[in-house]
C-alpha positions as CSV (number, residue, x, y, z in Angstrom):
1,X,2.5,-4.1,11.2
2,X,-0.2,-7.1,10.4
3,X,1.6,-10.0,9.5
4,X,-1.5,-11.4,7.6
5,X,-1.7,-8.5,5.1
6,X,2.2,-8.7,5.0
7,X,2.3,-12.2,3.8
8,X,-0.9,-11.2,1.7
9,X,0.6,-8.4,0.1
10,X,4.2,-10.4,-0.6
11,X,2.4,-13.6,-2.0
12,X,0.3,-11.4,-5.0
13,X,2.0,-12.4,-7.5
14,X,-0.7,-11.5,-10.5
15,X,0.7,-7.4,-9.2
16,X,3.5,-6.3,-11.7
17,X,6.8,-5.8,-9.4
18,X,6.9,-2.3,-8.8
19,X,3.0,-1.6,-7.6
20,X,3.4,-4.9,-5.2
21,X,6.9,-3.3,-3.5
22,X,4.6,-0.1,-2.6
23,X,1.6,-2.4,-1.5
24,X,4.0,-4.6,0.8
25,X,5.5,-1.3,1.9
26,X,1.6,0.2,3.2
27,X,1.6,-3.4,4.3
28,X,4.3,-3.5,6.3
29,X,2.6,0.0,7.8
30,X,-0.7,-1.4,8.1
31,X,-2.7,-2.2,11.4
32,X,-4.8,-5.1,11.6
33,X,-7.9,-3.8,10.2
34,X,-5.7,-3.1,6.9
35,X,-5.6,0.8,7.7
36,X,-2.1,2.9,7.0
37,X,-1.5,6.6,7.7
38,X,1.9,6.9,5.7
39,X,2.9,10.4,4.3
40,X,3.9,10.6,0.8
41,X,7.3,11.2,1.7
42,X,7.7,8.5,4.3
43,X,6.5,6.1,1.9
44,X,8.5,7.4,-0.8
45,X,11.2,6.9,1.2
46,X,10.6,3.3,2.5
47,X,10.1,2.0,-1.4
48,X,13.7,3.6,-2.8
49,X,11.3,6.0,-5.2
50,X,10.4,9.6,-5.9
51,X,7.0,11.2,-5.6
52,X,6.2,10.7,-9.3
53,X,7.2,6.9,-9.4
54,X,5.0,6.4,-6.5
55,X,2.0,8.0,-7.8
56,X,2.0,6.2,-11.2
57,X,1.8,2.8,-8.5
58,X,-0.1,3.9,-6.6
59,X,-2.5,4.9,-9.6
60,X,-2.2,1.1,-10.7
61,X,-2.7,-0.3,-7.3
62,X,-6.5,2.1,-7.2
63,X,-7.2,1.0,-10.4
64,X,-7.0,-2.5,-9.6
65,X,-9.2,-1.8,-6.3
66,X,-6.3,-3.4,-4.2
67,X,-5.9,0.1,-2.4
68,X,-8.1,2.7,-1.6
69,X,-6.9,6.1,-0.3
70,X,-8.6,9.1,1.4
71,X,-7.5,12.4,3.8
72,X,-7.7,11.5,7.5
73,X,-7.4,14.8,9.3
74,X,-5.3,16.4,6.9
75,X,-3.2,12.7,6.5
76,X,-3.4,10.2,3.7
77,X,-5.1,7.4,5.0
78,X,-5.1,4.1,3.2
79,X,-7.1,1.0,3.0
80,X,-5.8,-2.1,2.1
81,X,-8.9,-3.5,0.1
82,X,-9.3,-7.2,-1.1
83,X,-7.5,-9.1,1.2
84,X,-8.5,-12.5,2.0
85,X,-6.7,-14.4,4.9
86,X,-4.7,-16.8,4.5
């Protein structure tokens, strides 16, 4: 966990409610250079909703270049995009 894009992810408050629960989730999964290797499942799991929910947040938090995702040896790897310490 990075504490700095913790805080970060917790404080945007111009993110709608349910896209910044799944960003503070990846946060909260996140190493210090903003990279997190979740499965779909896990991280289902962790934010209380189904596969389908997910991905229309997940699809929000893309559009809005906040995350960016991409395979990493066969895992989802994402990238925690426009943070700026605080």
């Amino acid at each position: 966990m990075s504490l700095g894009y913790l805080t970060w992810a917790m404080n945007r408050t111009d993110i709608p409610a349910e896209p910044r629960l799944v960003l503070i989730a990846l946060a909260d999964l996140a190493d210090d250079t903003g990279h997190a290797w979740p499965s779909d499942d896990i991280l289902a799991l962790k934010v209380g909703m189904n596969a389908d929910v997910l991905a229309i947040h997940l699809r929000w938090l893309y559009e809005a270049g906040t995350v960016k995702r991409r395979q990493d040896g066969g895992r989802p790897l994402y990238q925690l995009c426009d943070f700026v310490p605080g």
